[in-house]
Structure formats: structure tokens, C-alpha cells
C-alpha positions in Angstrom: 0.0 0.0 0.0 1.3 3.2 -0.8 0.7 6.0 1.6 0.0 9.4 -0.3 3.4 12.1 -0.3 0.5 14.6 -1.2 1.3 18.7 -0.2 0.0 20.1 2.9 -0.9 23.8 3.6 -3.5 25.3 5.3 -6.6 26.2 3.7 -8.8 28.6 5.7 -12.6 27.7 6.4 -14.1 30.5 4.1 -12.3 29.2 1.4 -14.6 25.9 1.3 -17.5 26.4 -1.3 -20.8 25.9 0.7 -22.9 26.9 -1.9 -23.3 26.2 -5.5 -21.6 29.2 -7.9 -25.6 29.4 -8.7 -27.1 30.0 -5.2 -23.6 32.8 -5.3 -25.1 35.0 -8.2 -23.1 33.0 -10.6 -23.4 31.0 -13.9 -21.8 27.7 -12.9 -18.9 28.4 -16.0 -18.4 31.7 -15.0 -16.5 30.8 -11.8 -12.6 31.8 -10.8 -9.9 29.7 -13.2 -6.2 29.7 -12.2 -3.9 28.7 -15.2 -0.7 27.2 -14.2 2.2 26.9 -16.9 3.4 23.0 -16.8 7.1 24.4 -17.4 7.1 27.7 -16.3 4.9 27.6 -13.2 3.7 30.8 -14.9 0.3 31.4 -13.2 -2.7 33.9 -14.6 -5.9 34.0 -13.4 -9.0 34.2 -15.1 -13.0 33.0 -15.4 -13.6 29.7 -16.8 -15.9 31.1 -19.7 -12.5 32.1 -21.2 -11.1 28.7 -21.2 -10.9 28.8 -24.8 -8.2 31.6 -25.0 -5.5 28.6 -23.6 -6.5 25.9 -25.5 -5.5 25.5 -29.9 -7.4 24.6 -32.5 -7.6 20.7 -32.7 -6.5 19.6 -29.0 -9.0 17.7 -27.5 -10.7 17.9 -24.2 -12.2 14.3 -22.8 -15.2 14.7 -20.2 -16.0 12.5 -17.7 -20.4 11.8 -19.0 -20.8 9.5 -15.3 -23.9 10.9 -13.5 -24.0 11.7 -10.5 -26.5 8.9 -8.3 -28.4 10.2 -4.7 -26.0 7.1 -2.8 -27.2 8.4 0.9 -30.1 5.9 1.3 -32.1 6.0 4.8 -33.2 2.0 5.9 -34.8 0.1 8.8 -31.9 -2.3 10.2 -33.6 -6.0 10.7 -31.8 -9.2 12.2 -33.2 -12.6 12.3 -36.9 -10.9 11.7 -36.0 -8.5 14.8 -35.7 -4.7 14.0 -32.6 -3.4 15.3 -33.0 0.2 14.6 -36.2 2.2 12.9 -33.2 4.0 10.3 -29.8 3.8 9.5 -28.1 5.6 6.7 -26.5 3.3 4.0 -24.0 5.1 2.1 -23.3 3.6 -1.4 -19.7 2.9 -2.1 -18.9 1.1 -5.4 -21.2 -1.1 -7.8 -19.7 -4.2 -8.1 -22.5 -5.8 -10.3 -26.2 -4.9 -11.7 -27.8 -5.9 -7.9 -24.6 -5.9 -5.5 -23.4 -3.0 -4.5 -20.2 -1.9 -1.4 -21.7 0.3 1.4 -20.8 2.2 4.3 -23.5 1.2 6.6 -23.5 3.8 9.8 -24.7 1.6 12.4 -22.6 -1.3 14.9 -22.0 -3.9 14.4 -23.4 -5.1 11.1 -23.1 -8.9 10.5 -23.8 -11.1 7.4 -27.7 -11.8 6.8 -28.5 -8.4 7.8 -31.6 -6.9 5.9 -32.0 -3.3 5.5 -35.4 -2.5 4.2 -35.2 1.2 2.2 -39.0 1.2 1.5 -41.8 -1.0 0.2 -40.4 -2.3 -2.7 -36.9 -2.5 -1.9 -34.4 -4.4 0.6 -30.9 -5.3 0.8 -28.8 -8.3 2.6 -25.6 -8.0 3.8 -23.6 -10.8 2.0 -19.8 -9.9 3.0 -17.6 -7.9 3.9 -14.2 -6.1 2.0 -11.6 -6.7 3.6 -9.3 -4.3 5.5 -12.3 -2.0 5.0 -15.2 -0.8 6.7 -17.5 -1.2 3.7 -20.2 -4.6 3.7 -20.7 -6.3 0.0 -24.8 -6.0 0.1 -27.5 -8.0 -2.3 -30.2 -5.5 -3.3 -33.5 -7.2 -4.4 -33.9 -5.5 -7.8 -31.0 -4.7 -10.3 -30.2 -2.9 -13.7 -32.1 0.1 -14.6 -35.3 -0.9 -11.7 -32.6 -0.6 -9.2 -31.3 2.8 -10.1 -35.0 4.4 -10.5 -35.6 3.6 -7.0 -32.2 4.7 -5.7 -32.9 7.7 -7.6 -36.5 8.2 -5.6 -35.1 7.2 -2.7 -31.6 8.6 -2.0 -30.0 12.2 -1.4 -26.5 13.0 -2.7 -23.4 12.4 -0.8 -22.9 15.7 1.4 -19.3 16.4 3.3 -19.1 18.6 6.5 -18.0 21.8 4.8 -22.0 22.0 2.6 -24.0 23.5 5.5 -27.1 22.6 4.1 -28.7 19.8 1.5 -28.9 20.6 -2.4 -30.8 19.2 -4.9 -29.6 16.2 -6.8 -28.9 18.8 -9.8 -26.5 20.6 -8.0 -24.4 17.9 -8.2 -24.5 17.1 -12.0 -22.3 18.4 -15.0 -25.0 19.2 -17.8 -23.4 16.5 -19.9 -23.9 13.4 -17.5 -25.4 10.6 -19.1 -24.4 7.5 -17.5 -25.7 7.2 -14.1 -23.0 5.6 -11.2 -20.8 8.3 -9.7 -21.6 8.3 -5.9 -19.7 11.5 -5.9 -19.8 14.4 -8.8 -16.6 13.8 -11.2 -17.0 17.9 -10.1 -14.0 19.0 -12.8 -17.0 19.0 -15.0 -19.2 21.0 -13.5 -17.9 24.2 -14.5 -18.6 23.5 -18.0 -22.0 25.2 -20.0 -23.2 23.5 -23.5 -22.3 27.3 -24.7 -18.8 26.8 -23.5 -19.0 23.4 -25.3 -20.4 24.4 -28.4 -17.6 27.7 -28.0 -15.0 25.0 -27.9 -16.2 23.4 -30.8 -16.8 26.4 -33.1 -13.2 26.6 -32.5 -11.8 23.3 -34.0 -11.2 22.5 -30.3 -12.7 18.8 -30.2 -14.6 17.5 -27.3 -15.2 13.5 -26.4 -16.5 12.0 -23.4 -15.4 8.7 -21.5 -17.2 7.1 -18.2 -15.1 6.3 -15.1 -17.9 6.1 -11.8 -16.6 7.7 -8.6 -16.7 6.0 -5.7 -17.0 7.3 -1.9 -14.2 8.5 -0.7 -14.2 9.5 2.7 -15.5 6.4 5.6 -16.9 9.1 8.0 -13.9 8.4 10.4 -10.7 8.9 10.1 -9.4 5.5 11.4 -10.4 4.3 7.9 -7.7 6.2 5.1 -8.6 5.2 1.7 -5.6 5.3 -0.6 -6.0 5.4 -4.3 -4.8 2.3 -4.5 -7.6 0.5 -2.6 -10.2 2.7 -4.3 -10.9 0.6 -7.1 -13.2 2.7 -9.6 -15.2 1.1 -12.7 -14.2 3.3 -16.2 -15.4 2.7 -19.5 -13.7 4.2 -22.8 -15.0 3.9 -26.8 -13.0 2.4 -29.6 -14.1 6.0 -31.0 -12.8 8.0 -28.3 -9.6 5.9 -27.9 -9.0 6.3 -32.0 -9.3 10.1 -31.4 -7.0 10.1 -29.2 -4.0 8.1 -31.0 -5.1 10.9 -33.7 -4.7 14.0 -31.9 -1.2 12.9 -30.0 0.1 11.8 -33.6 -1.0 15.2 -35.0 0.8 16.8 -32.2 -2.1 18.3 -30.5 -3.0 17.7 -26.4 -5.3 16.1 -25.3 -7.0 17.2 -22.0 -8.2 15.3 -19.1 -11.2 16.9 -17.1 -10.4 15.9 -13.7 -8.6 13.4 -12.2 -11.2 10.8 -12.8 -10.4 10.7 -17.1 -6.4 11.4 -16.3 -6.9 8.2 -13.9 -9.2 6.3 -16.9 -7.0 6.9 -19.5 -3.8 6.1 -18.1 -5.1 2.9 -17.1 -5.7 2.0 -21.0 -2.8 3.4 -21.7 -0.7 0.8 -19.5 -2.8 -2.3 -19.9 -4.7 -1.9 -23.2 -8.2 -2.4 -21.8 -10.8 0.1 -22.4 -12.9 -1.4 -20.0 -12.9 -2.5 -16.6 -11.9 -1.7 -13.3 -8.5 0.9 -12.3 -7.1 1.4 -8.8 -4.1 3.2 -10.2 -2.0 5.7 -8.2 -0.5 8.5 -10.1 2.1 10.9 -8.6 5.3 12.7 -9.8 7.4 9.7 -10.8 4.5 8.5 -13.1 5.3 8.9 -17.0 1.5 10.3 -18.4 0.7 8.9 -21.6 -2.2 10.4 -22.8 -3.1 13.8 -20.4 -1.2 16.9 -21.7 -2.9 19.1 -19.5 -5.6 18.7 -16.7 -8.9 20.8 -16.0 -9.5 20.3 -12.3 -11.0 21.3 -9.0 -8.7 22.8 -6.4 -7.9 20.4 -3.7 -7.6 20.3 0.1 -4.5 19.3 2.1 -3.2 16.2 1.6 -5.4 14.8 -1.0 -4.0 12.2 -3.2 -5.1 14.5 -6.2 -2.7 16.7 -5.2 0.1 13.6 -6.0 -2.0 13.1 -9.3 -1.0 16.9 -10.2 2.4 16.5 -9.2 2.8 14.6 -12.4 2.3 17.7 -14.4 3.9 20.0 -13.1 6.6 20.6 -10.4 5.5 20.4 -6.2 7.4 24.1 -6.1 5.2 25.1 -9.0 2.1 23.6 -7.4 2.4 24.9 -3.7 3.6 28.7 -4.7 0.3 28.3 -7.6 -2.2 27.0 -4.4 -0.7 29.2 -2.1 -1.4 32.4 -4.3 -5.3 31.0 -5.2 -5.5 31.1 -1.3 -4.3 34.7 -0.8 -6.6 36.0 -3.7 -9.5 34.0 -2.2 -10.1 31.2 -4.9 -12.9 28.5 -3.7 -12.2 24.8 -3.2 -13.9 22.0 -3.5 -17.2 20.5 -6.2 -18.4 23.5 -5.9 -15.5 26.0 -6.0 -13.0 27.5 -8.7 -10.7 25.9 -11.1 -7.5 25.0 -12.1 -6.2 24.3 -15.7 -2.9 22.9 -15.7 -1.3 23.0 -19.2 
């Protein structure tokens, strides 16, 4: 296991987005942009509207399309036919297949067999547990597509200490999301409009989309540190997308990763050759990238293993004095903060 190297600092209260740039007055791609230079550590700030003034006719920027699923469920705890609690909150970690699912269950202790019933029509069984892990494999009794519409009625999005108060499932969607499964936004998306989009694309500037689902990343107690390796995540990437991507490198164009969720897709493929499956890979400043030339990204707290993921673009010294600046000049972090392009 590889403990994370990532960059401290300190990263003042105020500075953690509460509310969407919406509920602020703002149009969700007309939030803050810091632009560091890769080489230079050259850093300009900006609004993300303007995006298109760093990027060239025929790079290509690859979206993360997952959407965003409501994976707080509420549920009555049952033993052996005897109720155990009235509710417990089941926190959705990671599909594993179309009716079993990982979870953070918040109650103690859970054993094997026990049934959690979220409403009329649906239940769940605990049938394991992973290991090393505070997470419980549990059976769900409906799967597919009848599963997801009742999670969807059912469940309220994953919400960390620094959002003071709930927002609606949209909140936490980019306006492209098609494939439902993230349990938490791939939020380097958010920022982006269909105008912005369509901007790009009036601009030769292609635009391609690949899935990788997110899955929950903080246990709710800090005896439980989830590195990247252990967090396995389930990506999925075209023959198309992958074939414009071979093109645009060989034409000597960049391509750009939206987040660390497509850097972390498409290195994958680029190591093992699958376009499909399952990655748990671990990405800091000794890792050769492949495919991302430049990263469109969140900014990230202290310590998080993002912040080794950067380190493979550009310099820690680059890095730290660029996040030190965005918090003297009062930059927002977090899904529903400012941004960072990295190119």
C-alpha cells in the first residue's frame, strides 16, 4: 500500500464552497480559473468562460459523461426478523454488479444476513464484507435500470461537512452526465456550460466523453484512510474515443483530461490496453502520463492524493507557490468551487 506524499498547507474555512456558484449569483462556467504553466509555473488567473483563449485549435478535451446517483439511502436495520434500529443511513460505495453494491452502513455492528429495508419495494442483505475496509458487499433485491430508479427516488447525494445545508440532486450534476454511477460528482466537469462546449467546438477544439464512476471516498472516520490504491473505480472508454485520441497525439495536438477521474481512466488503458474494466491506479510525480497533456481540475484540500496526481504535471514548487497564491486572492475549493487548468 502506498501512503499518499500529497502537499500540505493550510486552507482557511471561508475558502470551502458551501454553496453552488448558482445559489452565489453566478453561472456555474463563469467561476474563478487559475492557469498554471506546466514548465514555467507561470500562473494567470481568469474566469472559466475564457477557457478557450489557452487551448488551440484541434487539442481535445475528454469529459467525464458518469452521472452523478443520490447514494445516501435511509433504511430500517432487521436481524433474524428483529428490528434493530427504525433508520440507518446506508452510504453507497462502489457497484460491483447490476444488484450488488459496497456500502458504508453507519450503524454497529453489522453482520452477514443483515436486511436493511429502504421502503416497500426495496431491501438489501448483507452478504460480506471487504476486507481491510469498513465497507459490507450487500444484495439488493432489484438490479439494472429498476434498481437505479428507485435509488434515484429514494436517495439524497453524498454531502461532506464543509455543505451547511442539503442541495438538490442537480446541484451535483455536469449538464453533460449521461451514464448514471458516480456516488460523488466527477466535479471537474461541473464548471462547464453547452455554450462553452459548443464555443470549444466552433473553435476546432474537439470535445469527447469517456465514463469512469466515482466512488465514496471519505468512511466518515478517520481511522479508515482510503488510498488510491484501494479505491478501485469502474471506467469505461469507446473504440471512437480511444481512436481520437491516438489521432490527436500523432498530429501533435494535447489532449485534456477533465479531472482526475479521465487522467486516472485513461492512463489505465494506456498501461494495460483495456478500455474497460476496473482501475485502482496511483499517479504521482514519478508517473510517466501517456495520454493527459494538460488537466482541467478542481482545487484540492490538504493532503489529498489528487494533489500527487498533479504533481505529475507540473513541479510540487510550481504547485504549492500556484495554491498558495489562489489562497491569498481568495479562490474556492472544492465541487463547488474554482478551477484550475494545468497546461
Amino acid at each position: 500500500m502506498t501512503a499518499t506524499k500529497a502537499l500540505d498547507f493550510y486552507l482557511p474555512d471561508e475558502l470551502n464552497a458551501s454553496h453552488p456558484p448558482e445559489k452565489r449569483g453566478l453561472r456555474r462556467d463563469h467561476v474563478r480559473m487559475m492557469v498554471l504553466d506546466r514548465t514555467t509555473g507561470e500562473i494567470t488567473h481568469d474566469r472559466f468562460f475564457h477557457l478557450d483563449k489557452y487551448l488551440e485549435s484541434g487539442d481535445l478535451v475528454i469529459l467525464n459523461n458518469s452521472r452523478t446517483i443520490p447514494a445516501v439511502l435511509h433504511a430500517e436495520w432487521l436481524r433474524n426478523t428483529v428490528q434493530l434500529a427504525p433508520e440507518v443511513e446506508v452510504r453507497l460505495a462502489r457497484r460491483r454488479s447490476e444488484d450488488i453494491w459496497d456500502a458504508l452502513i453507519v450503524a454497529n455492528p453489522v453482520k452477514t444476513g443483515d436486511i436493511f429495508h429502504l421502503s416497500p419495494e426495496l431491501s438489501a442483505t448483507v452478504i460480506g464484507e471487504k476486507e481491510n475496509s469498513p465497507l459490507k458487499h450487500i444484495q439488493f433485491t432489484k438490479k439494472g435500470t429498476e434498481l437505479f430508479n428507485v435509488i434515484y427516488a429514494l436517495g439524497e447525494p453524498v454531502r461532506y461537512e464543509y455543505i451547511d445545508q442539503p442541495w438538490n440532486l442537480d446541484y451535483y450534476q455536469t449538464v453533460f452526465a449521461s451514464r448514471p454511477g458516480s456516488v460523488e460528482m466527477p466535479s471537474a466537469g461541473r464548471a462547464f456550460s453547452w455554450e462553452l462546449l459548443f464555443k470549444l467546438m466552433r473553435m476546432d477544439i474537439k470535445v469527447d466523453f469517456i465514463q469512469l464512476h466515482t466512488g465514496l471516498s471519505y468512511f466518515l472516520d478517520d481511522q479508515w484512510i482510503q488510498t488510491p490504491e484501494d479505491n478501485e473505480e469502474e471506467y469505461h472508454i469507446s473504440d471512437r474515443t480511444m481512436a481520437r485520441i491516438i489521432e490527436t497525439k500523432a498530429s501533435g495536438k494535447r489532449v485534456i483530461a477533465v479531472g482526475t477521474t479521465v487522467v486516472r481512466a485513461l492512463e489505465t488503458a494506456a498501461i494495460n490496453g483495456a478500455l474497460s474494466g476496473v482501475t485502482n491506479l496511483y499517479i504521482d510525480q514519478q508517473f510517466p502520463l501517456k495520454i493527459a497533456d494538460g488537466i482541467i481540475t478542481g482545487l484540492h484540500e490538504p493532503k489529498a492524493s489528487h494533489l500527487d496526481m498533479l504533481s505529475a504535471f507540473v513541479s510540487e514548487r510550481h504547485l504549492l507557490r500556484a495554491y498558495n497564491q489562489a489562497i491569498d486572492t481568495g479562490y474556492l475549493w472544492h465541487e463547488f468551487g474554482d478551477m484550475n487548468l494545468i497546461i
